[in-house]
C-alpha positions, 0 to 999 in steps of 0.5 A: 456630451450625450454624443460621446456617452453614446459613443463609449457605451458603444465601445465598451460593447464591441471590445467584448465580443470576439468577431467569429466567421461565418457558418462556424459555431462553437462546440459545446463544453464538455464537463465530464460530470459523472465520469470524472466525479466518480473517479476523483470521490474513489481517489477521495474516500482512499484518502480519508484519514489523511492530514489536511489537504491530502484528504481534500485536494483530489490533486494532493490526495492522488499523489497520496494515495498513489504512494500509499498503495505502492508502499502497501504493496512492497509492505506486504511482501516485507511483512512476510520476510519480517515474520519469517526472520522472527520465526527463525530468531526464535527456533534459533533461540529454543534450539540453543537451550538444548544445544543444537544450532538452528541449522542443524535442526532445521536439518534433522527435522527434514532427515527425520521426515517431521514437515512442520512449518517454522511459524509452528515451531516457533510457538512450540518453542515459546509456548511448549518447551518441553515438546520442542526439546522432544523434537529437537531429540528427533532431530539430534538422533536423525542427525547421528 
């Protein structure tokens, strides 16, 4: 009975060790500390804000913020497209009132060597009327 006892010990003490050669000696582990910790806490901190796992989970956060920052990029150059159609709806709108289209405006101004950018036309048509409407009197006689 101790026999057998004795000789299971055994067993279950050999099944768990792996039998290496000789003169071979395992490499040590590589954990990637600091590196890697850093990398992952700069992806982390991106996203914070975000709902759940996404602000948590470095594997979802990275898909996250990789997309947010693509989408930030391609919006940059939207939002100047955007600003520059409103300008436009509004200089449009300014002219209209004084019976002139936008672009036969836009036309005198450069005919009567006026340089001003459309975001300041723009406020010139919301904010001060009757300094537009002498500006598109330039443009009309420019034109003529």
């Amino acid at each position: 009975m101790i026999l057998g006892a004795v000789m299971r010990r055994q067993h279950i003490e050999t099944v768990g060790a792996t039998p290496r050669p000789e003169g071979r000696r395992e490499m040590p582990r590589a954990a990637r500390g600091f590196k890697a910790r850093r990398r992952r806490n700069r992806v982390l901190k991106l996203a914070k804000g975000y709902r759940g796992g996404r602000s948590r989970l470095f594997r979802t956060a990275t898909e996250a913020v990789d997309r947010g920052l693509a989408y930030a990029y391609r919006d940059r150059k939207a939002r100047k497209r955007d600003f520059r159609r409103l300008w436009i709806a509004r200089i449009n709108a300014g002219t209209r009132a004084n019976d002139m289209s936008y672009s036969q405006f836009i036309g005198g101004l450069k005919k009567a060597n006026i340089e001003l950018d459309r975001k300041v036309l723009s406020n010139m048509a919301i904010l001060d009327a009757p300094a537009f409407s002498k500006l598109v009197q330039i443009a009309k006689s420019a034109l003529a």
